[in-house]
N, C-alpha and C positions, 0 to 999 in steps of 0.2 A: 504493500500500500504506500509505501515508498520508495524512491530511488533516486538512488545520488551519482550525478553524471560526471567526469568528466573528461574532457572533449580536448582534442590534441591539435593543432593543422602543424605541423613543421615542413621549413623550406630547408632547399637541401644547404644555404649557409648559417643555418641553427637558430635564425629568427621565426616568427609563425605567431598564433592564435592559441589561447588558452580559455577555455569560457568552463564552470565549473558550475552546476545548477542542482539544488535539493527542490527535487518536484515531488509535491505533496499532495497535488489534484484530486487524487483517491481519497484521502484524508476528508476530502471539505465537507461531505455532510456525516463525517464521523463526528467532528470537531463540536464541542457543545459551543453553544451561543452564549457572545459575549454582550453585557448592557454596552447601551451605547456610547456611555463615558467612557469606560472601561476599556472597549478598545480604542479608542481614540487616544489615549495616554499610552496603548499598548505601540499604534502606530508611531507616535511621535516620537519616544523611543527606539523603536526600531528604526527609524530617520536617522536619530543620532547615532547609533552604529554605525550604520552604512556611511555615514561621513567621515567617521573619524577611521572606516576603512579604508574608502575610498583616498584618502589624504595619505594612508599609511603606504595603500599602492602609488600613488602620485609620487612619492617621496623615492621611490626604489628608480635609479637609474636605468634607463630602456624600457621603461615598463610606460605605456601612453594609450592612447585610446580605451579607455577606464570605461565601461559600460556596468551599471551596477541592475542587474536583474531582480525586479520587485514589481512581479504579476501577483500582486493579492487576488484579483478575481481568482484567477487559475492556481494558485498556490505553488510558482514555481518561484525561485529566488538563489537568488547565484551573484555571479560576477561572471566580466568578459572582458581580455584583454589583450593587447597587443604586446609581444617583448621583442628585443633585437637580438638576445644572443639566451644560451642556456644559463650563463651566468643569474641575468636579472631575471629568467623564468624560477628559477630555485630561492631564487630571494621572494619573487611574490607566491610562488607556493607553498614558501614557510608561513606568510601570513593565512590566505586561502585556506587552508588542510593544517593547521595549525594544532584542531583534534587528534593527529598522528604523530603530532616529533612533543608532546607536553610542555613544549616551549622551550626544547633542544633544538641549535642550527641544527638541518637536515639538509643531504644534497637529495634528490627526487629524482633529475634526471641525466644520465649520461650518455655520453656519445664519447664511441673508438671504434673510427674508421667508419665502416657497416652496419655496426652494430648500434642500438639505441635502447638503456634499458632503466624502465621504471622500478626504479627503489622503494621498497616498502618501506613505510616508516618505522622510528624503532620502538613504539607501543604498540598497543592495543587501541583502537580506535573506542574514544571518548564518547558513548552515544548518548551521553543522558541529557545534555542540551537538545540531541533533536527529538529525545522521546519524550522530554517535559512542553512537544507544542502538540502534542496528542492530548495532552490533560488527563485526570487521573478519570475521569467518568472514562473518556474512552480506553484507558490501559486496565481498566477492572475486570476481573474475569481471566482475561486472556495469561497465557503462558507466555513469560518471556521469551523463551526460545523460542514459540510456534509464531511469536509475534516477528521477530529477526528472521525468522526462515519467510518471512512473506514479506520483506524489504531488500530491494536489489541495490547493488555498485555496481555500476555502467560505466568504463574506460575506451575511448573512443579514438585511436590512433591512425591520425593519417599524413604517409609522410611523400616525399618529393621523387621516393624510388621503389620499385617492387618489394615485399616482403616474400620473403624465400623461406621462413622457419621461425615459428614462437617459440618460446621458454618459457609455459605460467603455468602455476596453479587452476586459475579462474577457465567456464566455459569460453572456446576460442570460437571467433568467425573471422576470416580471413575475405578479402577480396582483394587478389593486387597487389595497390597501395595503403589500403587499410585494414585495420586488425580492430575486433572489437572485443573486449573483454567481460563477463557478467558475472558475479555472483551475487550471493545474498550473506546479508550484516551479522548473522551470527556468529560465523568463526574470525570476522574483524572482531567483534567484541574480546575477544580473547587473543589473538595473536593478526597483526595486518598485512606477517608477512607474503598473505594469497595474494595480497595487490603487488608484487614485485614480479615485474615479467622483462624478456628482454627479446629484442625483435632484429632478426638479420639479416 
């Protein structure tokens, strides 16, 4: 009922697009209703995040065309960005996926030669910020686990040159020039090494 994307474009001199989205669309008529006040303070706070995000990515060098994703109708919310080199894509994915390094630098992504390979972080991915916008009406009852086995991670790689071989954990789909990865939040909860893959 969840899924948390994200989305790669890399050119073949190491610049590209980065766009990262928690769609929650499924969620919307789970989610209990809020008074009117109530979210209106809830939004205007979430305002100032996204500012003081959006400033944090501004501030990282190569990192420019800043798109901050905040479809409340549809409940999708993310970020989009442009970097110039892998350097300042690792700097703004330490801010973005910050629930993966507990606010250790992490490197994310490298490249040797061919090769290009996404680094798991080195927790357990932190979910309780995203399962506190479920609310406790909607998390009552349910099994955590059964609840994580029904929310997907969606890694979306596409690069400047054919892929000839994966290296992951996660289900692979292949076309070409791009590779898509899926699994679902429960064995993040515990170890995030499923999200580390390398592609050549």
């Amino acid at each position: 009922c969840i899924t948390i994307e994200e989305t790669y474009t890399f050119n073949a001199d190491g610049s590209g697009v980065m766009e990262y989205v928690i769609d929650m669309s499924e969620l919307k008529d789970m989610l209990p209703d809020e008074g009117e006040g109530e979210g209106e303070n809830m939004e205007e706070g979430e305002e100032d995040d996204g500012a003081a995000d959006s400033l944090a990515l501004a501030s990282i060098n190569g990192i420019d065309q800043i798109e901050r994703i905040n479809d409340e109708e549809n409940f999708r919310f993310g970020w989009k960005f442009h970097f110039a080199d892998l350097t300042a894509l690792n700097q703004a994915l330490n801010q973005v996926l910050e629930s993966e390094t507990g606010g250790e630098e992490h490197t994310f992504i490298t490249r040797e030669g061919k090769s290009w390979t996404r680094h798991a972080g080195p927790k357990g991915m932190d979910l309780s910020e995203l399962l506190g916008e479920m609310g406790d009406e909607s998390a009552e009852g349910m099994d955590m686990g059964s609840m994580l086995s029904g929310m997907n991670y969606k890694q979306t790689f596409n690069f400047a040159q054919t892929v000839q071989t994966v290296y992951a954990q996660d289900e692979v789909e292949m076309a070409s020039k791009q590779v898509v990865l899926s699994t679902d939040l429960k064995p993040l909860a515990e170890n995030s090494a499923v999200l580390g893959s390398t592609f050549v």
